[in-house]
C-alpha positions in Angstrom: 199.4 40.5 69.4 195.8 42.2 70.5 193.1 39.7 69.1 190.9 40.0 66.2 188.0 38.6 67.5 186.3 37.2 70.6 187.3 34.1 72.3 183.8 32.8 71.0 184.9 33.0 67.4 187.6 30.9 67.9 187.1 27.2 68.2 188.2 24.3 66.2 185.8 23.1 63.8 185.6 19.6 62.9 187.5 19.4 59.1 185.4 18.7 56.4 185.3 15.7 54.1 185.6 16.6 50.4 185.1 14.2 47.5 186.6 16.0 44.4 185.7 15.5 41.2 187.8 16.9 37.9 186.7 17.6 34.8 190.6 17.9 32.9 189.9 19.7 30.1 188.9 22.2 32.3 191.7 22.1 34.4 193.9 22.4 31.0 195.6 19.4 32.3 198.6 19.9 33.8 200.4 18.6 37.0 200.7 21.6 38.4 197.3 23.0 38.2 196.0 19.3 39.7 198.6 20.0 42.6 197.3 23.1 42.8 193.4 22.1 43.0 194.3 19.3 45.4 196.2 21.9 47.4 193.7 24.0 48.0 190.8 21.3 49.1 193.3 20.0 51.9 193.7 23.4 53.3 190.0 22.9 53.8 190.0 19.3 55.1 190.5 15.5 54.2 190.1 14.7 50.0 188.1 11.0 51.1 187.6 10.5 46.9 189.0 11.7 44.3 187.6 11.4 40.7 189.1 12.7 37.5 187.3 12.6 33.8 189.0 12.8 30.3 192.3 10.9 30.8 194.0 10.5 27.9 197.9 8.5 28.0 199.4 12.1 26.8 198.5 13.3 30.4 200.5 10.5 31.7 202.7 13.2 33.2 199.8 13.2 36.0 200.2 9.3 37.1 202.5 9.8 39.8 200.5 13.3 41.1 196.6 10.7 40.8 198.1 7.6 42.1 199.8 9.5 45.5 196.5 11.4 46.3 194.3 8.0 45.0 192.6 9.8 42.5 190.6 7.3 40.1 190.1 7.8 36.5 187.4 8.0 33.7 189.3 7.5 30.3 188.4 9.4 27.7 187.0 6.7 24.6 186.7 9.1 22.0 183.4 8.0 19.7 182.0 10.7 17.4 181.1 14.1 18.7 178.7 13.4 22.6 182.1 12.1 24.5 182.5 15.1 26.3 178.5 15.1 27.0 178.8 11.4 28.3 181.6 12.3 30.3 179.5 15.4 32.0 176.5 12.8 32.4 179.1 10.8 33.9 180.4 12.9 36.9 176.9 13.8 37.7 176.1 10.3 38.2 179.1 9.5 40.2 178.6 12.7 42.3 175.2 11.7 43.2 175.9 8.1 43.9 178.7 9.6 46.5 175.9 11.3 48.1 173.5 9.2 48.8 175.5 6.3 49.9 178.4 7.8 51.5 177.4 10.0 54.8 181.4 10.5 55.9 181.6 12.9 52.8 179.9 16.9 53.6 181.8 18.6 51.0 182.3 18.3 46.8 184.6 20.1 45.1 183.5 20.5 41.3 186.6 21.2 39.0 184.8 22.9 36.2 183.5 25.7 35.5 180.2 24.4 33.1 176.8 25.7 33.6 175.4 22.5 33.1 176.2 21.2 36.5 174.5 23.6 38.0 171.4 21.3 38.7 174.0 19.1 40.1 175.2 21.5 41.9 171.5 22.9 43.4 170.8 18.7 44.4 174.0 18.6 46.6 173.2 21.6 48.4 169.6 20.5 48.7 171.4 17.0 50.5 172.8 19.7 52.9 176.4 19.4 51.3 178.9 22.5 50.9 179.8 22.8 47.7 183.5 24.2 46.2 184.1 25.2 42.5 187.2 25.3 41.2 187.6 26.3 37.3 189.5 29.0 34.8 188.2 31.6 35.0 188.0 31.5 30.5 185.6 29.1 31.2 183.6 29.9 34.1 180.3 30.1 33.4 178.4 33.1 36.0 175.4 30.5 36.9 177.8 27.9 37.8 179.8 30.6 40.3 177.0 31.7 41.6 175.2 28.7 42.3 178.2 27.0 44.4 178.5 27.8 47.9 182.2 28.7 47.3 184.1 28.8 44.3 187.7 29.6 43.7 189.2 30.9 40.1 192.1 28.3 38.8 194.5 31.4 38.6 194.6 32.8 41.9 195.5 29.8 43.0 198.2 29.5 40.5 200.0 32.7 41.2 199.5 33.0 45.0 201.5 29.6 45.0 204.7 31.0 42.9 208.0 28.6 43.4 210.1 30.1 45.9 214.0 30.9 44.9 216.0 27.9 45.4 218.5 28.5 47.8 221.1 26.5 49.9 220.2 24.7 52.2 221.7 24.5 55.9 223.4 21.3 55.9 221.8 20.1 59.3 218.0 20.4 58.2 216.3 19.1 54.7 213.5 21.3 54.9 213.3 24.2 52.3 212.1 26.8 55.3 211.4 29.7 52.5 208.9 27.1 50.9 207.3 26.3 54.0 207.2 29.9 54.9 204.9 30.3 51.6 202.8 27.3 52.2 201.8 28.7 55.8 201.0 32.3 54.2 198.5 30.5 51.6 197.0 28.0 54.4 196.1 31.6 56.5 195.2 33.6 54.0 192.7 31.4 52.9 190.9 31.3 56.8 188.4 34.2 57.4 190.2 35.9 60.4 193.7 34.6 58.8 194.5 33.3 62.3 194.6 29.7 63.5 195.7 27.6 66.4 199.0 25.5 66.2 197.8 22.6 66.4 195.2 23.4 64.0 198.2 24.6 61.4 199.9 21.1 61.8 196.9 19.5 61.1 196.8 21.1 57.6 200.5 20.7 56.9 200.0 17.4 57.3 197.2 16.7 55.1 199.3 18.8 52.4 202.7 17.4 53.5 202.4 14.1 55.0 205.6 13.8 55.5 206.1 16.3 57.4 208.1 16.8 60.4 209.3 20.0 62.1 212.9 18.5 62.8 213.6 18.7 58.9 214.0 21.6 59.8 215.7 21.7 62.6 213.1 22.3 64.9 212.5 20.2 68.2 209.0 21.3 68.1 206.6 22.9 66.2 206.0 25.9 68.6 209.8 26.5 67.9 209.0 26.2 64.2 206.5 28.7 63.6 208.7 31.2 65.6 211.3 30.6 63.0 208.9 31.1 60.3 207.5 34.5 62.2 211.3 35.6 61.4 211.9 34.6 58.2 208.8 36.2 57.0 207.5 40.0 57.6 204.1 38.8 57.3 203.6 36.5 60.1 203.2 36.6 63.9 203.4 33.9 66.6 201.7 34.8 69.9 199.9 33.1 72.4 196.4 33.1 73.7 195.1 31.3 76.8 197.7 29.4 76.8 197.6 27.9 73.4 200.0 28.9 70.5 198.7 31.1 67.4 199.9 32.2 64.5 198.5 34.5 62.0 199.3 37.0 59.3 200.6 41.0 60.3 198.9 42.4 57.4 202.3 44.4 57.7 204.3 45.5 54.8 207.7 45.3 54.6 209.8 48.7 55.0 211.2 47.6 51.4 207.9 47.4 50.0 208.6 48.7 46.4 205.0 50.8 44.6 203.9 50.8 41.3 204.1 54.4 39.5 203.8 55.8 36.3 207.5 54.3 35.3 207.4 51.1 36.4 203.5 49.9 35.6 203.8 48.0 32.2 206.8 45.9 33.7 205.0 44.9 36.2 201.8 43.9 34.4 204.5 42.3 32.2 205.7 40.4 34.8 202.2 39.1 36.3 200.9 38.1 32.9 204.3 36.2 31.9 203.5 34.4 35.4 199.7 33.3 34.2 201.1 32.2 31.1 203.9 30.3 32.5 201.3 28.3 34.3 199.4 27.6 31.4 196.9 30.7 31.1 196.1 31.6 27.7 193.4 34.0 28.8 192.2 35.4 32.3 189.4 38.0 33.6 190.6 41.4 34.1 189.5 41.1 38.0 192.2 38.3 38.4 195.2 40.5 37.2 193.9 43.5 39.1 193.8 41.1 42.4 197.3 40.0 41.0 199.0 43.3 40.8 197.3 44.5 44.5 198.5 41.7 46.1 202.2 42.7 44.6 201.7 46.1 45.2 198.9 46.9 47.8 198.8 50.0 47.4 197.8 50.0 43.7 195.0 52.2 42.2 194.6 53.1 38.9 194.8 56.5 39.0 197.9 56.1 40.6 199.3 55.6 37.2 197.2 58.2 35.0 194.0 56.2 34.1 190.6 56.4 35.3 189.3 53.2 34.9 191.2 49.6 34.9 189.4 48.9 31.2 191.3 52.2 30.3 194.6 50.0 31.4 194.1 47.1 29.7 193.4 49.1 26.5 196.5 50.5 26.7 198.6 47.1 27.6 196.7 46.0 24.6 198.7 48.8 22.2 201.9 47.6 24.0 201.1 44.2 22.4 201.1 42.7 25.8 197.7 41.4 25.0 194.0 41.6 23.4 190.9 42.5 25.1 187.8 39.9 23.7 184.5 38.8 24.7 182.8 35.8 25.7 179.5 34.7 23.9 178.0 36.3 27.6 179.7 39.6 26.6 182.2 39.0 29.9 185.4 40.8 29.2 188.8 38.2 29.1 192.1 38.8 28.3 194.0 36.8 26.0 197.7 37.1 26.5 199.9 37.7 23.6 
């Protein structure tokens, strides 16, 4: 495979050290969207603290997903109407504390989407630390995205990472290969040339998987691995360069690759917002389901489908009942799904 970029461009850089720091509510609280969150940090490096705020025993679904990642909690003591402020002042403090006295940590992840962190926010960047937002994006508040160095809607996240079809299993490994085909298509399509070296790829399964071994799956190495994966899926490519093994996505569609038309257009927005709400969406920005449906079908345009602008689609899901168009106090434009 011809290379993307010079030889300069490509160098391993040292992984980052993230403290994280979860505001629930936000999160809306469920397992899967704190797998999901702590998911996407160790695709970026090692999660060295983990804070989360709000605990309550009815999210005592989450014990097992905290205690295996070492997350630490603040319990939520209800008292009058300022708990939530308290818990805000709360996080700051602990955020700060974590910068000034721990130098191992470069990176914070803030789960939540309030503008009031924002000064928080501008002081950690100001300390020369990287700062990742994570938040729905019903929540998100523009000066709060704008002010982080990165930030990342709850959503995407969410769909890209889609159960795979449970199939059986060859007796001799105990690896689902389909599911580990999936995780290595999010780990490069989250890297900015959506190439990496080898090694570098094992490194970040095993900060996701740590118990992760290429002979579950029947592999004697991993070189021998990611050339299985490279044939299971149309969308990645194993090649090597000065002597080292790479993988990285085709950008290749495959020759099945079904298209959205005038016929088939509300099943398939059907289909994508049935997926948000299944992960515990009640409402989304209109950008997010647009991304959704182009990464289903890539070649999807609007006009494609007889409208001239996306607002005109949503208007028209919203007279097939499919949802209702609203908007925020900021006059930003969410969907709430019916």
């Amino acid at each position: 495979m011809p290379s993307r970029a010079s030889d300069k461009e490509f160098f391993l850089v040292g992984k980052s050290n993230f403290a994280v720091f979860v505001d629930l509510e936000n999160a809306g609280a469920k397992e899967s969207m704190l797998r999901y969150i702590i998911e996407k940090v160790k695709i970026r490096g090692d999660i060295l603290l983990g804070k989360v705020y709000g605990y309550e025993d009815r999210y005592s679904s989450l014990k097992q997903c905290l205690l295996s990642n070492t997350f630490a909690v603040v319990p939520s003591l209800r008292y009058g109407k300022v708990q939530k402020n308290n818990l805000d002042i709360q996080l700051v403090i602990d955020a700060l504390e974590v910068a000034y006295v721990n130098p191992l940590i470069d990176s914070f992840c803030i789960v939540s989407g309030d503008s009031d962190y924002t000064p928080l926010v501008g002081k950690l960047k100001s300390m020369g630390k990287h700062v990742l937002g994570i938040s729905r994006s019903e929540v998100a508040s523009n000066i709060f995205i704008n002010a982080c160095n990165e930030f990342i809607f709850l959503e995407s996240v969410a769909v890209k990472q889609q159960p795979a079809e449970k199939k059986h299993k060859d007796p001799v490994t105990s690896g689902d290969i389909q599911e580990l085909v999936g995780i290595v298509e999010n780990i490069l399509d989250d890297q900015d040339e959506e190439q990496m070296y080898a090694s570098e790829l094992k490194d970040t399964l095993m900060r996701l998987r740590p118990d992760f071994d290429e002979r579950s799956y029947g592999s004697p190495t991993f070189g021998k691995l990611m050339s299985v994966l490279a044939e299971k899926s149309s969308k990645l490519q194993v090649w090597t360069k000065n002597s080292s093994l790479m993988i990285g996505l085709s950008g290749a569609e495959s020759e099945d690759q079904h298209r959205i038309d005038k016929n088939n257009w509300v099943p398939a927005f059907e289909q994508a917002l049935e997926r948000f709400k299944s992960d515990g969406f009640d409402r989304i920005n209109p950008s997010i389901l647009k991304a959704t449906i182009q990464a289903d079908y890539p070649d999807f345009d609007e006009k494609q489908i007889g409208f001239k602008r996306f607002s005109d689609v949503m208007k028209e899901l919203e007279k097939q009942g499919l949802l209702v168009v609203e908007l925020d106090d900021a006059r930003t434009m969410l969907l709430k799904i019916c």
